[in-house]
C-alpha positions in Angstrom: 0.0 0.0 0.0 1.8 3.2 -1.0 0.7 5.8 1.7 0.7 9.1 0.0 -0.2 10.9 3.1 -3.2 12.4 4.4 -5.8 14.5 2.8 -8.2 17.0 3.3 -32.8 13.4 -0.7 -40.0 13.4 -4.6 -42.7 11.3 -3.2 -43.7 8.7 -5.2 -45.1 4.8 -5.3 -43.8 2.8 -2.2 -40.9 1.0 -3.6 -40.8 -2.4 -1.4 -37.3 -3.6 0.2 -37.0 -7.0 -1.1 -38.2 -5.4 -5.0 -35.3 -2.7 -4.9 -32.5 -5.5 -3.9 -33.9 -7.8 -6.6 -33.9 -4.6 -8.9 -30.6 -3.6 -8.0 -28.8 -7.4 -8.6 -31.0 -8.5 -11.4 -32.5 -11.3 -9.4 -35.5 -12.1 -7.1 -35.2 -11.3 -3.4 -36.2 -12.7 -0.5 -39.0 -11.1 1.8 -37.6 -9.7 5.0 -38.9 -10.1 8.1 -39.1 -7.1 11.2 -37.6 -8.4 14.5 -40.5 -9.2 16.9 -43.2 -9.2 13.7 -45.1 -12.1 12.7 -45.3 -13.0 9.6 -49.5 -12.4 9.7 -48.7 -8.5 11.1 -49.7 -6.0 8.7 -48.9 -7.7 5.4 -49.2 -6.1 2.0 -49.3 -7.3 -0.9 -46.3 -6.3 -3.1 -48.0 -7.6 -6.8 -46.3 -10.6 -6.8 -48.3 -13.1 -4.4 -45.7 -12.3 -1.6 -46.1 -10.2 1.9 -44.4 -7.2 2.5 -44.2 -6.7 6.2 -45.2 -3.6 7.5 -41.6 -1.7 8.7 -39.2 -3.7 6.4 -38.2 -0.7 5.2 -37.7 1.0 8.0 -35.3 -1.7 9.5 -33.2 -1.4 6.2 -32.5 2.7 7.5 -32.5 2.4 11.1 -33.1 -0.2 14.0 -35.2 2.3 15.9 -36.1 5.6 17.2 -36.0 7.1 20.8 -37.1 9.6 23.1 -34.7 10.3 26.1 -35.7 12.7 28.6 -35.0 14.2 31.9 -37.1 12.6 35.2 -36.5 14.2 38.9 -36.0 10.7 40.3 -34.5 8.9 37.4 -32.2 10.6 35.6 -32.0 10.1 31.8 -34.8 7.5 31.2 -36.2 6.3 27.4 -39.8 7.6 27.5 -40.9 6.3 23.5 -39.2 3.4 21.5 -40.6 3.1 17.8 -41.6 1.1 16.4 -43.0 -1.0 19.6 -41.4 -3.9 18.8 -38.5 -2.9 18.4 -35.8 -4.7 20.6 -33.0 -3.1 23.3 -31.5 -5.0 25.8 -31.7 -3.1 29.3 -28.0 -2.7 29.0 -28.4 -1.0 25.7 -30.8 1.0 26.9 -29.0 2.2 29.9 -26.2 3.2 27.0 -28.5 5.1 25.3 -29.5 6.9 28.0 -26.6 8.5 29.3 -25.0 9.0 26.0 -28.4 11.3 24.5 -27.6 13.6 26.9 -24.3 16.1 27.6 -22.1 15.0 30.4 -20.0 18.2 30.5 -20.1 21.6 32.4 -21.2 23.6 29.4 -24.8 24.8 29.2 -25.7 23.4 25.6 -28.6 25.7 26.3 -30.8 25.4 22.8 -30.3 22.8 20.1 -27.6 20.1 19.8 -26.5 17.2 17.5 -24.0 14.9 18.5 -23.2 10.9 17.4 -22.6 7.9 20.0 -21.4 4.9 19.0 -22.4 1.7 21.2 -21.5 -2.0 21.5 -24.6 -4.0 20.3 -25.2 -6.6 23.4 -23.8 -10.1 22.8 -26.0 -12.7 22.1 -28.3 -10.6 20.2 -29.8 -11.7 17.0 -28.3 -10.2 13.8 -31.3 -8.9 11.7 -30.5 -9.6 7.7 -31.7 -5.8 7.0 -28.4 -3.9 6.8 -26.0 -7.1 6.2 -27.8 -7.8 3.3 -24.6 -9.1 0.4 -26.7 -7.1 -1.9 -26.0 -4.2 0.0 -22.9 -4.6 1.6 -21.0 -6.2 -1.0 -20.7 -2.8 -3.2 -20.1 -0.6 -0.5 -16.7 0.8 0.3 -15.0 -1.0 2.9 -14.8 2.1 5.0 -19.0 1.8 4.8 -19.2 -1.8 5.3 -21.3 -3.1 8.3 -21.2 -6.7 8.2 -19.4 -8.3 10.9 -15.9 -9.5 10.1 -14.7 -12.9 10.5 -11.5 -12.9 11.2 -9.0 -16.3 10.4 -9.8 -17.7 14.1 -13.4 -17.6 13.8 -14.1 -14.9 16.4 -16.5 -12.4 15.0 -15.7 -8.5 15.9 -18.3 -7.0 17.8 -21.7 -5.6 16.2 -21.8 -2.0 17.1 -25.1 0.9 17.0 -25.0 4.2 15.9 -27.1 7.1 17.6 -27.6 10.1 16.1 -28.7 12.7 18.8 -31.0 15.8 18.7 -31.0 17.4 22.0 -32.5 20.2 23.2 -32.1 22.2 26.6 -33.9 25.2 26.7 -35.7 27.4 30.0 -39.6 26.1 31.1 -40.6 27.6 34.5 -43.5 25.1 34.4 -41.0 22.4 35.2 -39.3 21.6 38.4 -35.9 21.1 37.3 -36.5 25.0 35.3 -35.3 23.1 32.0 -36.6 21.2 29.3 -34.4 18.6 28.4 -34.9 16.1 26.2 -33.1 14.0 22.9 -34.6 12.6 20.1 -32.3 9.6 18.7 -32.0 7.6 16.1 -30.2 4.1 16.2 -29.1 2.8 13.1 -26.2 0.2 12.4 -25.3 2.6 9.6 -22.5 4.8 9.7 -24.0 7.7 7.4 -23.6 10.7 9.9 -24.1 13.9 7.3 -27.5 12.3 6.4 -29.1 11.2 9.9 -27.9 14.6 11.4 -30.1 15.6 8.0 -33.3 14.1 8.6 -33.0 15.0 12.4 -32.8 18.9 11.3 -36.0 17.8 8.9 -37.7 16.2 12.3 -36.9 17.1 15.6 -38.0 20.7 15.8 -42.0 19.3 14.7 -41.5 16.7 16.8 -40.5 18.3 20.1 -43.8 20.5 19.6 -46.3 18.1 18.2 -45.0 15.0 20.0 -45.7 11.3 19.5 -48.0 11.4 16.8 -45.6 13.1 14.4 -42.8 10.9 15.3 -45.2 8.0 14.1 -45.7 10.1 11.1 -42.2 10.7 10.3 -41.3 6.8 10.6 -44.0 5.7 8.7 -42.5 8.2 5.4 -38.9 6.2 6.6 -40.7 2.7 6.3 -41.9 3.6 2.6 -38.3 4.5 1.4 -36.5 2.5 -1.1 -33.8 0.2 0.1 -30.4 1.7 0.6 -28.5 0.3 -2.9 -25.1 1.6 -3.2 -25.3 3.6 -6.6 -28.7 4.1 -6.8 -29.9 8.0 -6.8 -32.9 7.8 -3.9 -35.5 10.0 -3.2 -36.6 10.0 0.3 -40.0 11.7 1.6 -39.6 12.9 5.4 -42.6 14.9 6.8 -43.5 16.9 3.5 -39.8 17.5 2.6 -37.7 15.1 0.0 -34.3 14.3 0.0 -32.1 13.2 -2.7 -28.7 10.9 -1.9 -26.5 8.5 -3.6 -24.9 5.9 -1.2 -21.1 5.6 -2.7 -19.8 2.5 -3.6 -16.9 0.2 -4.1 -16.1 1.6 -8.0 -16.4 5.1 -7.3 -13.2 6.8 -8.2 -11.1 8.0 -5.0 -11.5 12.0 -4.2 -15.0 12.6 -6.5 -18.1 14.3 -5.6 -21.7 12.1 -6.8 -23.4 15.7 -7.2 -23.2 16.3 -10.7 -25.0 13.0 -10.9 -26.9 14.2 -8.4 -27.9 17.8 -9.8 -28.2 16.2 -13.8 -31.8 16.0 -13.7 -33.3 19.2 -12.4 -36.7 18.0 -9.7 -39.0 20.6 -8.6 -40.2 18.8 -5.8 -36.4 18.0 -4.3 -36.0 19.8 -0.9 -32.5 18.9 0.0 -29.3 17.6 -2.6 -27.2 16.0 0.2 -23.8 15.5 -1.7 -22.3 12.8 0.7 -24.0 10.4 2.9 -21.3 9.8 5.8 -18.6 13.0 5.4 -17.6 15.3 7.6 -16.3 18.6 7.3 -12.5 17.5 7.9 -11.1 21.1 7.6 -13.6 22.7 9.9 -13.1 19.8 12.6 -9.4 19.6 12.4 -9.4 24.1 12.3 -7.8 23.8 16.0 -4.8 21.4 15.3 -4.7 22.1 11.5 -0.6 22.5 11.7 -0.7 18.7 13.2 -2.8 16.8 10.8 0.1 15.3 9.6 1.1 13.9 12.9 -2.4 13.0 13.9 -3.0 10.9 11.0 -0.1 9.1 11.6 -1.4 8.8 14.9 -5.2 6.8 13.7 -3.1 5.0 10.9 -1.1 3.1 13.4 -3.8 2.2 15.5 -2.3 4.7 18.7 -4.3 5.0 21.7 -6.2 8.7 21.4 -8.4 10.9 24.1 -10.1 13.8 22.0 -11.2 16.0 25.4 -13.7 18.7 24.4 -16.0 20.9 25.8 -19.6 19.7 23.9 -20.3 16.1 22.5 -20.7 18.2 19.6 -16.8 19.4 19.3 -16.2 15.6 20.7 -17.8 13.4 18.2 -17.2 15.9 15.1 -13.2 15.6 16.2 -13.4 11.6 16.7 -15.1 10.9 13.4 -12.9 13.2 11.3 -9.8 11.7 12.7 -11.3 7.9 11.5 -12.1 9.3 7.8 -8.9 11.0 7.8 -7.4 7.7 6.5 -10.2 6.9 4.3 -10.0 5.0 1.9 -8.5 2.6 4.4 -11.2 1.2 7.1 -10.4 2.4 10.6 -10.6 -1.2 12.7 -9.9 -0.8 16.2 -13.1 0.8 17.7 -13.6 4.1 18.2 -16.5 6.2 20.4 -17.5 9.5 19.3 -19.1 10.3 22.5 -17.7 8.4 26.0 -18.7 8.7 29.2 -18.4 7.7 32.5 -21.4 5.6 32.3 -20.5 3.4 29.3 -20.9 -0.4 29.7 -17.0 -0.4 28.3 -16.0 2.4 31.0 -13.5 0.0 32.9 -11.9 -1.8 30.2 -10.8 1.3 28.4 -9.5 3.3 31.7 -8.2 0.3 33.1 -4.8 0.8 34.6 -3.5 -2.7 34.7 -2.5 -2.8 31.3 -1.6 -0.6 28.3 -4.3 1.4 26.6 -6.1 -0.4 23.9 -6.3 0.7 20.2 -9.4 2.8 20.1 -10.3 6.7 19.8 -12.2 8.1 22.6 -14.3 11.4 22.9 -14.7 12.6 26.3 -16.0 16.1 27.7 -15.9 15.2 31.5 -13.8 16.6 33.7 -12.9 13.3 35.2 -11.0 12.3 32.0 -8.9 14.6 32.5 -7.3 12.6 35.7 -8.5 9.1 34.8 -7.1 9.0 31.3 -3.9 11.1 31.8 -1.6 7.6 31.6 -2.6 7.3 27.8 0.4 8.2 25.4 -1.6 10.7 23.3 -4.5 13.7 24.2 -5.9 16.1 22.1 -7.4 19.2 24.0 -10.0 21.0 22.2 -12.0 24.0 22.8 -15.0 25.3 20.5 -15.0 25.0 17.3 -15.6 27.6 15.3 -17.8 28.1 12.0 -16.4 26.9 8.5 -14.3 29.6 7.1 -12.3 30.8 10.1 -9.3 29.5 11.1 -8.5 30.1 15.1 -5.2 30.2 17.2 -3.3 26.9 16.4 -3.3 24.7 19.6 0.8 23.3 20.5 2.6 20.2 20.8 2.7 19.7 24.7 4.2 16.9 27.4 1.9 15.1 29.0 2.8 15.8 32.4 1.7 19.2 31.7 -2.4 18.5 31.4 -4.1 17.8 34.7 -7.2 19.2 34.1 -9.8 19.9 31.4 -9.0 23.5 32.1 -5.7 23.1 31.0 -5.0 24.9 27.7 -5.9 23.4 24.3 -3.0 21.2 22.6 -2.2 17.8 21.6 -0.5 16.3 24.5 1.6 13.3 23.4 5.7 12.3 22.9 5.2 11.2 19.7 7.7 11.9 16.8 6.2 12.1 13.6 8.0 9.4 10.9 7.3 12.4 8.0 8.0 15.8 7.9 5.2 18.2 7.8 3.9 19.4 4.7 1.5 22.4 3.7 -0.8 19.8 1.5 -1.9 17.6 4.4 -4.6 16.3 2.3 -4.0 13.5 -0.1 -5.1 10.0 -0.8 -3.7 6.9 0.0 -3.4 4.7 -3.2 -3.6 0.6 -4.2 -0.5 -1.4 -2.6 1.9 -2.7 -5.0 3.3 -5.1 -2.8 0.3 -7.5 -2.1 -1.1 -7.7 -5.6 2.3 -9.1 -6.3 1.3 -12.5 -3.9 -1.8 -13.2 -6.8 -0.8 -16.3 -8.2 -0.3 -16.3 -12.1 -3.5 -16.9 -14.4 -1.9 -19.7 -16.4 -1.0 -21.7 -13.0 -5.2 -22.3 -12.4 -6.3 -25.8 -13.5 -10.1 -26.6 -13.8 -8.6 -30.2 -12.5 -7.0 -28.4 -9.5 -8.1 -26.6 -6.7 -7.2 -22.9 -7.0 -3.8 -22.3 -6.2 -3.2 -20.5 -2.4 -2.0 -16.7 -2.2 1.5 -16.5 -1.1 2.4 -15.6 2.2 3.0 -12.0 3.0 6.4 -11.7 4.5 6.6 -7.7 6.1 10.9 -8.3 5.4 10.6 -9.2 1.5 7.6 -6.5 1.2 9.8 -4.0 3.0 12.9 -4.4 0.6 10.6 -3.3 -2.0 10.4 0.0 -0.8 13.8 1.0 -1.4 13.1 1.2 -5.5 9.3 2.1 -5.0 8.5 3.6 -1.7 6.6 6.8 -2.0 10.0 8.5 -0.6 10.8 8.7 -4.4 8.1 10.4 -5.8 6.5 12.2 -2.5 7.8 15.6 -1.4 7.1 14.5 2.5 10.0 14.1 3.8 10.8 11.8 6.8 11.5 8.0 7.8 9.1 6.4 5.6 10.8 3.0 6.4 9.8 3.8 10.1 6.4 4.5 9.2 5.7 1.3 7.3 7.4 -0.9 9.5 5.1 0.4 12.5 2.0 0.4 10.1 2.5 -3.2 9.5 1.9 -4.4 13.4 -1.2 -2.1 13.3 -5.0 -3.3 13.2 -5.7 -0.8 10.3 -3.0 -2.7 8.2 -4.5 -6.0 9.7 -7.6 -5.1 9.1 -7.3 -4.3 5.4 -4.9 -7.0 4.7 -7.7 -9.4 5.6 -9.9 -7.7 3.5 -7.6 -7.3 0.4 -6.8 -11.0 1.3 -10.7 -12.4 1.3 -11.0 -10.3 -2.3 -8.0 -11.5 -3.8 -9.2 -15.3 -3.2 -12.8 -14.4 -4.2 -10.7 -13.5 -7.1 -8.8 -16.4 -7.8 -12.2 -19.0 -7.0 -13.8 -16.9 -9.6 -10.8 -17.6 -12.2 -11.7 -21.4 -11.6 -15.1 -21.2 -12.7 -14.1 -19.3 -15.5 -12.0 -21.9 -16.5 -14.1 -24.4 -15.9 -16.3 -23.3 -17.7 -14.1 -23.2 -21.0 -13.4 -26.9 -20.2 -15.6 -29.5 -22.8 -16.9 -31.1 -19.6 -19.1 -34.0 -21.5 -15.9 -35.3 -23.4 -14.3 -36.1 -19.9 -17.4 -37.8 -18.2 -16.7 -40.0 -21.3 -13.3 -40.8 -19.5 -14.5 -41.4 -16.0 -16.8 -43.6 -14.5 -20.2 -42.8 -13.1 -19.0 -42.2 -9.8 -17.0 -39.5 -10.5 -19.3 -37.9 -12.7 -21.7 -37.8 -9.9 -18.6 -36.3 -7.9 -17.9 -33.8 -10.2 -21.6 -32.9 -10.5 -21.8 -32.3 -6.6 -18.1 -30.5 -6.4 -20.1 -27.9 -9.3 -23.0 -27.4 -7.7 -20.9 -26.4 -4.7 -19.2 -24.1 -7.2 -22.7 -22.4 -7.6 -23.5 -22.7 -4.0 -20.3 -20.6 -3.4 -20.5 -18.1 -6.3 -23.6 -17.1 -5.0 -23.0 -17.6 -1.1 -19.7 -15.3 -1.2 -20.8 -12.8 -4.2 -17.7 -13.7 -6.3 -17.0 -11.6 -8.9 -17.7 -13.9 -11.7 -20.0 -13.1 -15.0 -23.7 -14.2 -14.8 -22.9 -15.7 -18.6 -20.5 -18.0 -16.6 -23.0 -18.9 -13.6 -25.5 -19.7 -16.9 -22.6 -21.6 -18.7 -21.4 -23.8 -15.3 -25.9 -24.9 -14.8 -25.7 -25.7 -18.6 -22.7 -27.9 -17.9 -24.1 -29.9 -14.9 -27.7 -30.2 -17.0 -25.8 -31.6 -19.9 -23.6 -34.1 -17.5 -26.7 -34.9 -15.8 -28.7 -36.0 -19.2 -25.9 -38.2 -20.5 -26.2 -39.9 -17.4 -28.5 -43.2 -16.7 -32.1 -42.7 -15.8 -31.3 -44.2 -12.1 -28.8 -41.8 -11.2 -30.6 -38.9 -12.7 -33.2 -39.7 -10.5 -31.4 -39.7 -7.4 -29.5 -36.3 -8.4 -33.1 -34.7 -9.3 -34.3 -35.6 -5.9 -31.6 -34.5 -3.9 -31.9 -31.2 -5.7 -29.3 -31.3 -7.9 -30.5 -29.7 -10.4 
């Protein structure tokens, strides 16, 4: 991977879920069904003698919506979950609680939107709505929000998003002298521009008319189109439509979808949203824009970080800039745009027993400031100000000199940059050269062979290769590239995409043997082999199917058509018996 250094929604017919996948892939799609909905509960017909479940829809845009307010005896308590059936653990619950609301000494008097990112509780069932392949499979990795399975088995854990609307303002009627309360949406997708969208499109109505527009408002969500990577969408929201394209995998690096976007010119579009999950990197990174360069060497190796800020606002904007600031690579150690003392992980990430774990935190509580102080690297914010203005750059500090959250913005940390700093701080990162080079050669598959094994990625042989094309020939960063790689390597980020680059690359190469398979004259070598292993090479193709379809690999649907023509015609030359038996063990 040659790291190049960092850079800078009309109404319409309801669409159903299961008709926009099958519209998307060219194919028929299976009916989903709502957690904790029978399959009786308000079914529609979709024109094609199958039910659509009321609130499939819905579940393919978010898990559910909440209400958190403020009770005298209770603290933060969920007053409304909707849909009804919707399912939270009580220790997810208790999360969303605390994290809907500020946990800092600022006022946040008016409005407020912040994200939270949660641990989805273990043993829960994984609904199919987001993990979809259809879906998932054509989304950049960064977007991907499937679980993955690493080589030992052990799946990383599922994680929530919340999307917060929270409002604090004065009401003499109540005892406390304050309304307070937050209207959140949980989703398992990371698209933060566009849910802090539709919460600006909802919230305001909602805190005056209450439940009955909230019911409103998710009934519009439950009648918008599936989320397809590629597709342009129109989504209806309370008398207001917005148009998105969800990126995907073939996009080029660094381009904008809103010329697409804008082509067609609709009268009844409210809101052109550009980018589903971006942030606004320069605006968030304003206060320490002299240190990018450092700080995203900092998330590319995986280092422990504390953003300390005065709002969840400030927090969460800083945390989630500093994971896209590597983008196009996937950030994968976890990372918490909002933290507090109350989290269900509190203990095992301020834990002093051991080092601190690879994860971004975004704290506002004083607390931090003490309990976190042993962690190699802190970034002290204050507020941030509006896009366009650029304030006093915060300094490089020493640890020992933050004690509290009143100390004076900086980024505390010992850390010595591997590169130079550079004025253009915002650049891509591009393919690796190194890794492609492990692909096995075409000519070496054999449709009589399994498909030949990558080979083994040896961090000394890949670093020799950066003495004739490392990036410190071409790039005009300056600094100990070598240093920066070899650290890179032992981080999860490069573990993380390695795995990834790995599972394509052999998706790759069992695609190659279908391919050539498929070129093979199949019937002439059943005429060389007994019945027996005709039947075996008739089961060992259907598998061939099974897995084409199972792990989406990239093969042509001409050569899925070509492989079922194969197995019908090796099927038919067969005796009658045997046909028979493969026919009713659903061979065919």
């Amino acid at each position: 991977m040659a790291l190049r250094g960092p850079v800078g929604l009309g109404p319409g017919s309801r669409k159903p879920l299961d008709e926009a996948v099958a519209a998307a892939e060219g194919h028929e799609a299976p009916a989903l069904v709502a957690p904790g909905v029978a399959p009786e509960d308000d079914e529609e017909d979709d024109g094609r003698g199958r039910g659509l479940l009321r609130w499939d829809g819905f579940s393919a845009w978010l898990h559910c919506v909440c209400v958190v307010g403020f009770d005298l005896e209770l603290g933060q308590a969920v007053e409304v979950i909707y849909p009804q059936h919707s399912k939270l653990t009580d220790k997810e619950k208790t999360n969303i609680c605390y994290l809907s609301f500020p946990d800092s000494n600022s006022g946040c008097l008016g409005d407020t939107q912040f994200c939270f990112r949660f641990r989805q509780s273990s043993g829960r069932r994984v609904s199919l709505h987001c993990l979809l392949d259809q879906f998932d499979k054509d989304l950049p990795v960064y977007l991907k929000v499937g679980k993955e399975v690493i080589e030992s088995g052990h799946k990383d854990p599922a994680y929530f998003y919340g999307y917060v609307y929270f409002r604090q303002v004065r009401d003499r009627t109540l005892k406390r002298g304050y309304f307070q309360k937050s209207l959140v949406l949980i989703s398992k997708l990371p698209y933060i521009h566009f849910f802090h969208t539709v919460l600006k499109q909802i919230a305001p109505e909602y805190f005056e008319k209450n439940e009955p527009y909230l019911e409103a408002a998710c009934n519009d969500v439950d009648r918008w189109p599936a989320p397809v990577p590629g597709k342009t969408l129109q989504l209806p929201i309370m008398g207001v439509v917005m148009k998105v394209r969800i990126p995907t995998c073939h996009d080029k690096p660094g381009t904008t979808q809103i010329v697409q976007l804008t082509q067609q010119v609709d009268t009844h579009i409210s809101v052109i949203l550009p980018t589903v999950h971006e942030m606004d990197l320069f605006r968030c990174f304003c206060p320490v824009f002299l240190h990018s360069q450092m700080l995203w060497e900092l998330v590319l190796l995986g280092e422990p970080l504390v953003v300390m800020a005065p709002s969840p606002s400030e927090s969460s904007e800083t945390v989630l800039a500093l994971v896209n600031c590597i983008s196009p690579l996937k950030y994968f150690s976890d990372f918490r745009p909002y933290f507090t003392i109350h989290d269900s992980e509190f203990k095992e990430y301020t834990t002093r027993t051991q080092a601190p774990p690879s994860v971004i935190l975004g704290v506002t509580n004083p607390f931090f400031a003490k309990t976190l102080q042993h962690w190699p690297h802190i970034i002290r914010i204050g507020d941030l100000k509006p896009a366009g203005e650029i304030p006093k750059q915060v300094k490089v500090k020493k640890l020992k000199n933050l004690k509290t959250l009143d100390s004076k913005p900086g980024v505390y940390t010992s850390y010595k940059p591997y590169l130079s700093r550079d004025e253009e701080i915002i650049k891509q990162l591009q393919k690796e050269r190194y890794v492609a080079s492990l692909m096995p050669l075409q000519k070496s598959i054999s449709p009589w062979k399994s498909p030949p094994q990558l080979r083994q990625f040896l961090p000394e042989e890949f670093m020799k290769t950066l003495e004739k094309t490392g990036p410190q020939l071409t790039s005009r960063i300056k600094g100990d590239w070598i240093g920066l790689y070899r650290h890179f390597l032992k981080s999860p980020n490069f573990d993380g995409w390695f795995k990834a680059r790995r599972k394509e690359m052999t998706q790759k190469l069992e695609a190659l043997h279908l391919e050539a398979l498929c070129e093979e004259d199949l019937l002439l070598w059943i005429h060389k082999h007994t019945e027996v292993e005709t039947v075996d090479l008739v089961l060992k193709l259907k598998n061939k199917l099974l897995q084409a379809d199972r792990e989406c690999l990239p093969v042509k649907p001409d050569t899925v058509e070509k492989l079922r023509t194969h197995i019908d015609a090796i099927i038919l030359a067969l005796p009658e018996d045997l046909q028979g038996i493969l026919l009713k063990t659903g061979m065919t």
